[in-house]
C-alpha positions as semicolon CSV with decimal commas, in nm:
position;residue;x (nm);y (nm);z (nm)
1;X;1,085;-1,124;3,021
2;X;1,071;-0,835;2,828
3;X;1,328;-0,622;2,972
4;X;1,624;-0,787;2,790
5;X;1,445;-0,632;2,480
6;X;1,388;-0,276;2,573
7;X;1,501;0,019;2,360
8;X;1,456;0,384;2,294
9;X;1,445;0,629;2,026
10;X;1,668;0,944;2,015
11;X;1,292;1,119;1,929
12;X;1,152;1,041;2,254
13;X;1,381;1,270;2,368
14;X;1,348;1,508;2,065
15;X;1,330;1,816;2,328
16;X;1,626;1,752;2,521
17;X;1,877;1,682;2,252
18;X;1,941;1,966;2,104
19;X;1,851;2,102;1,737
20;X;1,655;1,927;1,461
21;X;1,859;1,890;1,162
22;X;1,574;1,836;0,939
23;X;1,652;1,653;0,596
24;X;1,488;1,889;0,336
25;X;1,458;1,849;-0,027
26;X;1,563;2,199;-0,217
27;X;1,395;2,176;-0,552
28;X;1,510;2,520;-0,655
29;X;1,837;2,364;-0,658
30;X;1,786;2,020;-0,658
31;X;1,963;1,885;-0,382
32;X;1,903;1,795;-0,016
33;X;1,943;2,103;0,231
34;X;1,937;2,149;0,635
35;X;1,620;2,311;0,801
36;X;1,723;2,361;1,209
37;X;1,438;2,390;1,460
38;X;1,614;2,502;1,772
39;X;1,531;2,276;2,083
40;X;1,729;2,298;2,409
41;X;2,019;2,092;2,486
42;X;2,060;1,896;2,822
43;X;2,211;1,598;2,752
44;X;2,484;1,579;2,406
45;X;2,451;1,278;2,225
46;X;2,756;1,146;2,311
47;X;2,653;1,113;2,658
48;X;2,321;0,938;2,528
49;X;2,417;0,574;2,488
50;X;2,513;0,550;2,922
51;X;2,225;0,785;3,007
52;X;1,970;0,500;2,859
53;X;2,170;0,225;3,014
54;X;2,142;0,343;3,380
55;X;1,787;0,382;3,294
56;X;1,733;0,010;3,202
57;X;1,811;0,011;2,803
58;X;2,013;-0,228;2,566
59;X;1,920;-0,084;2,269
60;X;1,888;0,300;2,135
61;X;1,779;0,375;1,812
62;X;1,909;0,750;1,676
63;X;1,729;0,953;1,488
64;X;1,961;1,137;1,170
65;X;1,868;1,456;1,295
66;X;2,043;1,455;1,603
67;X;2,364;1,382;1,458
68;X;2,572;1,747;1,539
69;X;2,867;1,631;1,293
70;X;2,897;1,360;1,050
71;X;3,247;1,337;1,022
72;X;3,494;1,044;1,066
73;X;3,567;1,168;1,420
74;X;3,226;1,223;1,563
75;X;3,109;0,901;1,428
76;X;3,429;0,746;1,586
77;X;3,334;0,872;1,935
78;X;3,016;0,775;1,943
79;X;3,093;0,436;1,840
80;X;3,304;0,393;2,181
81;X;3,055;0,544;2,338
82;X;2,817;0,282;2,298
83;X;3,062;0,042;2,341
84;X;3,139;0,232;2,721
85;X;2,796;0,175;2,845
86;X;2,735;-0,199;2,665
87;X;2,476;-0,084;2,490
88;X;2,387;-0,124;2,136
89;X;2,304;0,096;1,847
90;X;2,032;-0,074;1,727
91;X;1,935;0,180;1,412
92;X;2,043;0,471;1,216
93;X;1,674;0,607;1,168
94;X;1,722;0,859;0,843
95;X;1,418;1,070;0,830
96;X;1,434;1,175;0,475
97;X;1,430;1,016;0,172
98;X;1,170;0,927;-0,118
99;X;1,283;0,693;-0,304
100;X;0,997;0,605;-0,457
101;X;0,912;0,926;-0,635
102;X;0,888;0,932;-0,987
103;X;1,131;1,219;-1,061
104;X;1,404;1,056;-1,122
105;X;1,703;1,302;-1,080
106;X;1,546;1,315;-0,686
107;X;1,501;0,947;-0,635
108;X;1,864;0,876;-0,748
109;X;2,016;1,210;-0,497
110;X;1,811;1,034;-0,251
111;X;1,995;0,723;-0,304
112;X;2,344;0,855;-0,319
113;X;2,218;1,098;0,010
114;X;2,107;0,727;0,190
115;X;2,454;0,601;0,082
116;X;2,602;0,798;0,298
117;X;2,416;0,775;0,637
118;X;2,517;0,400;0,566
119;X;2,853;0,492;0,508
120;X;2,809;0,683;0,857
121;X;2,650;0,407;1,028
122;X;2,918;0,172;0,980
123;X;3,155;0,443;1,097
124;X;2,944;0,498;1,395
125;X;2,909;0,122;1,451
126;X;2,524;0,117;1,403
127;X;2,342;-0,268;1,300
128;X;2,093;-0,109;1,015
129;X;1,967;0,213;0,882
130;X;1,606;0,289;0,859
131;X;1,518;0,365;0,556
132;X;1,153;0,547;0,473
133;X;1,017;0,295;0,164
134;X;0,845;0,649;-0,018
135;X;0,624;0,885;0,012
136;X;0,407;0,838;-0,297
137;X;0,013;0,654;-0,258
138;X;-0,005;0,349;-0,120
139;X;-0,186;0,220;-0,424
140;X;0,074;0,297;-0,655
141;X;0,210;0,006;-0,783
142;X;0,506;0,200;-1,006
143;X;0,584;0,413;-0,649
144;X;0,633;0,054;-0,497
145;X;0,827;-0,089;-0,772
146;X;1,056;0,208;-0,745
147;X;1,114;0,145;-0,369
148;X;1,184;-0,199;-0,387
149;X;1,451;-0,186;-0,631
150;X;1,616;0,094;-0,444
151;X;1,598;-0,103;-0,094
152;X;1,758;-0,397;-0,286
153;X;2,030;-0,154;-0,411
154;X;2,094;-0,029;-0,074
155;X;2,054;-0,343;0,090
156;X;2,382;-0,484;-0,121
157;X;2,573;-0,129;-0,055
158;X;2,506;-0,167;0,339
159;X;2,546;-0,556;0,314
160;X;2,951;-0,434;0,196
161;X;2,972;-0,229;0,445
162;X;2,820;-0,475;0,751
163;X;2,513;-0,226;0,815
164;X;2,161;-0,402;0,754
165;X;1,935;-0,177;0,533
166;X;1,571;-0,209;0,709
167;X;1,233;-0,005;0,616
168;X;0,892;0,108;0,852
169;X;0,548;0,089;0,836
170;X;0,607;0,516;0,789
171;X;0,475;0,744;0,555
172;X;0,254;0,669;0,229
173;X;0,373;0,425;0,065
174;X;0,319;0,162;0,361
175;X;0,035;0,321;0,514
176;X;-0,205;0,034;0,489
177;X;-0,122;-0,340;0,543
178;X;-0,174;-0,423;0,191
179;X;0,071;-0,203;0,079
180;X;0,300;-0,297;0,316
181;X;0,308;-0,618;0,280
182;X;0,315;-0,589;-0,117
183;X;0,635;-0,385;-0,063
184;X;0,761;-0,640;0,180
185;X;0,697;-0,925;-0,021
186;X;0,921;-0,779;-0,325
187;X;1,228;-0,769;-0,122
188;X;1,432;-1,000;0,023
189;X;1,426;-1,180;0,325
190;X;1,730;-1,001;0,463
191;X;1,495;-0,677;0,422
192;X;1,307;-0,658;0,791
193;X;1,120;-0,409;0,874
194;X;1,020;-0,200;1,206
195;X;0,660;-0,201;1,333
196;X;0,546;0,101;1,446
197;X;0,220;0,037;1,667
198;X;0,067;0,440;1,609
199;X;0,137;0,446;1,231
200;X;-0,135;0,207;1,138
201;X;-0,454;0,270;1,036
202;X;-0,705;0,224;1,322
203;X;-0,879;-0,050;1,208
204;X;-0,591;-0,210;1,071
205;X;-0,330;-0,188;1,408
206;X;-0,413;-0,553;1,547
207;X;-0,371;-0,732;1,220
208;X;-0,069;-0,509;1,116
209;X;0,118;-0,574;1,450
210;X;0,061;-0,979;1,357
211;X;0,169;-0,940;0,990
212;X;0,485;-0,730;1,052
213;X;0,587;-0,847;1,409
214;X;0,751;-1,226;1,241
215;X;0,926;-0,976;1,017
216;X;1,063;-0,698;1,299
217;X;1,381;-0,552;1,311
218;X;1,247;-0,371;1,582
219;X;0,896;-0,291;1,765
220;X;0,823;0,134;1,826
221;X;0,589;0,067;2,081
222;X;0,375;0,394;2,082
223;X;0,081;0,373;2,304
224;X;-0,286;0,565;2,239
225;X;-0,332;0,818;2,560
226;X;-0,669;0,825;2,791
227;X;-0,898;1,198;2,739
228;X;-0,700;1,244;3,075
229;X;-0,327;1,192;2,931
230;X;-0,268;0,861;3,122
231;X;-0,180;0,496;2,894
232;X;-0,487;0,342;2,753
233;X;-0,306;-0,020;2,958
234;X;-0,585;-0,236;2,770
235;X;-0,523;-0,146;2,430
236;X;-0,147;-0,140;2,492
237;X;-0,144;-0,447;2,640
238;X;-0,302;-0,641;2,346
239;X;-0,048;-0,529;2,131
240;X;0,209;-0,632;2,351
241;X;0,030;-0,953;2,362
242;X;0,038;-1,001;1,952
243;X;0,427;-0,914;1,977
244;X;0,504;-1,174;2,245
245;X;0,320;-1,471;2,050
246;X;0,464;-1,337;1,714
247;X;0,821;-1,202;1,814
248;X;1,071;-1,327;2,051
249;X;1,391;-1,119;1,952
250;X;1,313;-0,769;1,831
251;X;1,407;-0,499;2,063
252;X;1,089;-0,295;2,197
253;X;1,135;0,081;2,154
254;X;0,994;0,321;2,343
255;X;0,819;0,608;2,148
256;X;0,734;0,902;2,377
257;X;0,550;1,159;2,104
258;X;0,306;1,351;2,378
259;X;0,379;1,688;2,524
260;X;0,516;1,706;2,894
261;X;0,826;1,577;3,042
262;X;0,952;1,363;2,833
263;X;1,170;1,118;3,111
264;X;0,839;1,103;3,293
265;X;0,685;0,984;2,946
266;X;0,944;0,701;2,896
267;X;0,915;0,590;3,214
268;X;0,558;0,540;3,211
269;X;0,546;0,342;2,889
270;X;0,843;0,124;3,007
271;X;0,694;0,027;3,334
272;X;0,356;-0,084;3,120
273;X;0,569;-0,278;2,919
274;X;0,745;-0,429;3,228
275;X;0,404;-0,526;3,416
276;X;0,309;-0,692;3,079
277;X;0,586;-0,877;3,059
278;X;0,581;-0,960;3,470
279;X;0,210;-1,058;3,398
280;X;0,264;-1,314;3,084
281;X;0,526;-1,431;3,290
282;X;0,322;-1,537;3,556
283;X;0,041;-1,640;3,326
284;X;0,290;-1,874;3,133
285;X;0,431;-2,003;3,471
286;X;0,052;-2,086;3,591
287;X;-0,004;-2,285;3,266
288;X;0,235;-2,497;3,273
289;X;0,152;-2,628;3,662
């Protein structure tokens, strides 16, 4: 059964939650600053963790951008609120952050700026922070080195604080499989790293879904849509298929990313990944009679 596994990301519900409090990097004054896209509010993030629970979720990834305050406080109630509804923050998902770039006074305020969304997440109770491996080519070998010896810094620092340090298949510098798994091999094992099914390259989606499901922290299950907005099931489906054989533990996340209603859109890809999992079940139960 898949169900046990099913989670959600704070961004498939990036119009209901409030503002965007995009990560920005100021290079007039060299520093991190705040960019806020206004969004409407209907549910507070507080009330997030037993919203997703009645709604069949163990697991909820949040985006950093949704966080309203980072203080001690905030980060103390939303710990109990997870902890209310039995359901567990999963990942910290930090949307900024290059640290492989080669100018060195940003790479290391990227660092220190990472060092504290850990610092938050253990606060907040989270199990890992996602953080983005870089932003430079995919081919750059120096970009990579950067990255990896940053990860391993920040793995230690979370390690002390009891918050895993995890990266993505997301942005350049992991955009293909090669350079993926080139990053991946450089760290260690402690180092997993979530899947994300629409951030492959099309050609490459099947055999990155084998290569980085053994190695998920998690699975963003992002389907391709039909010319008339429905699931394409088939292609969906086979992915599913590669995660099952590859990947018994990782929590499935939903990733809703179309316009419409966004519920609707969750609920759609959840029941797809319910019949696939009520189907293999079957399957599995037919093969062994």
């Amino acid at each position: 059964m898949l169900d046990n596994r099913l989670a959600l990301s704070s961004w498939s519900l990036h119009r209901l939650l409030g503002p965007l409090r995009w990560t920005i990097w100021d290079e007039q004054n060299r520093t991190q600053a705040t960019a806020e896209q206004p969004q409407p509010q209907e549910i507070d993030l507080l009330d997030l963790p037993h919203v997703v629970k009645e709604r069949g979720f163990h697991y909820l990834e949040l985006c950093h951008f949704h966080f309203p305050s980072t203080d001690d406080a905030y980060a103390a109630k939303l710990k109990q609120a997870f902890s209310d509804a039995s359901v567990q923050f999963h990942t910290l998902l930090v949307d900024y952050g290059d640290i492989s770039s080669p100018d060195e006074q940003r790479r290391q305020s990227d660092i220190a700026f990472l060092r504290r969304w850990l610092d938050i997440a253990a606060k907040a109770g989270a199990a890992a922070v996602r953080v983005i491996a870089g932003e430079q080519a995919a081919d750059d070998a120096d970009a990579r080195q950067r990255s990896s010896e940053a990860l391993a810094l920040l793995r230690e620092y979370g390690e002390a604080q009891g918050v895993k340090v995890v990266t993505e298949n997301f942005r350049e510098l992991t955009a293909t499989i090669d350079s993926w798994r080139r990053l991946m091999n450089s760290l260690p094992p402690s180092v997993a790293t979530i899947v994300d099914f629409g951030n492959l390259l099309p050609e490459e989606r099947d055999t990155g879904v084998a290569y980085g499901a053994p190695l998920a922290h998690s699975i963003h299950a992002k389907p391709l849509y039909r010319a008339d907005g429905t699931i394409d099931k088939e292609d969906f489906d086979r992915l599913l298929s590669i995660v099952a054989d590859k990947s018994d533990r990782a929590p499935i996340t939903v990733i809703f990313d179309q316009d419409g209603e966004m519920w609707e859109g969750i609920s759609d890809i959840q029941a797809c990944i319910r019949s696939f999992g009520r189907d293999k079940n079957e399957s599995d139960g037919a093969s062994a009679d």
